[in-house]
N, C-alpha and C positions, 0 to 999 in steps of 0.2 A: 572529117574536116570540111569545108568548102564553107559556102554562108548559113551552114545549119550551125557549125561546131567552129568558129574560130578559131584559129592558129595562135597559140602564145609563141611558139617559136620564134619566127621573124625578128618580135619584139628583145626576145632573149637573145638575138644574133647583135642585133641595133645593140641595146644596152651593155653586152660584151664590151664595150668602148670605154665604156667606166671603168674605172681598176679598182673600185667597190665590187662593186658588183662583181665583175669579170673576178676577184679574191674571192667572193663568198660561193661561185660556182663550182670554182674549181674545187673550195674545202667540198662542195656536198658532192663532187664528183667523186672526189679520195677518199672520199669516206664510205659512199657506198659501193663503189667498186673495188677499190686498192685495200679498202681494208676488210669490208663485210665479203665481196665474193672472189678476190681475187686465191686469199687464202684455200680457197677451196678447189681452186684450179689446180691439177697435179704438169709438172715439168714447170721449166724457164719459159718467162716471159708473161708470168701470171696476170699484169696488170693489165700489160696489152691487150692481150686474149678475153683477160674480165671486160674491159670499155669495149672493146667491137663491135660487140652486137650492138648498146648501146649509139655509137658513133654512126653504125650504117641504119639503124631504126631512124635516128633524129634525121640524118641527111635526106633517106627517102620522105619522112613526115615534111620536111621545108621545103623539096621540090616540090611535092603535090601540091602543098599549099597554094606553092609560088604560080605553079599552072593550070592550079581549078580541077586536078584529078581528084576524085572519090576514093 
């Protein structure tokens, strides 16, 4: 990231605001996790456990951004 590799993120957080948008993420959010990997998680709570990683990769990617770490 930093000013080599610009952050689309941020911009994905701002535009969340739109309920376009913020609809068309969450389809490609359910669609690749809840539907494509979650199935392949065994026990309860498949979907959750599919997004995590997911959910903690993008947070760490938006603070860095946020604070100029590498």
């Amino acid at each position: 990231m930093g000013a080599e590799h610009p952050s689309h993120l941020p911009g994905l957080v701002t535009a969340a605001n739109d309920d376009v948008i913020r609809a068309v993420v969450r389809d490609r959010i359910e669609r690749a996790f809840d539907e494509q990997l979650a199935p392949r998680r065994p026990g309860a709570d498949r979907e959750l456990r599919a997004e995590s990683p997911a959910a903690v990769i993008t947070g760490i990617a938006v603070l860095r951004g946020k604070v100029g770490a590498r």
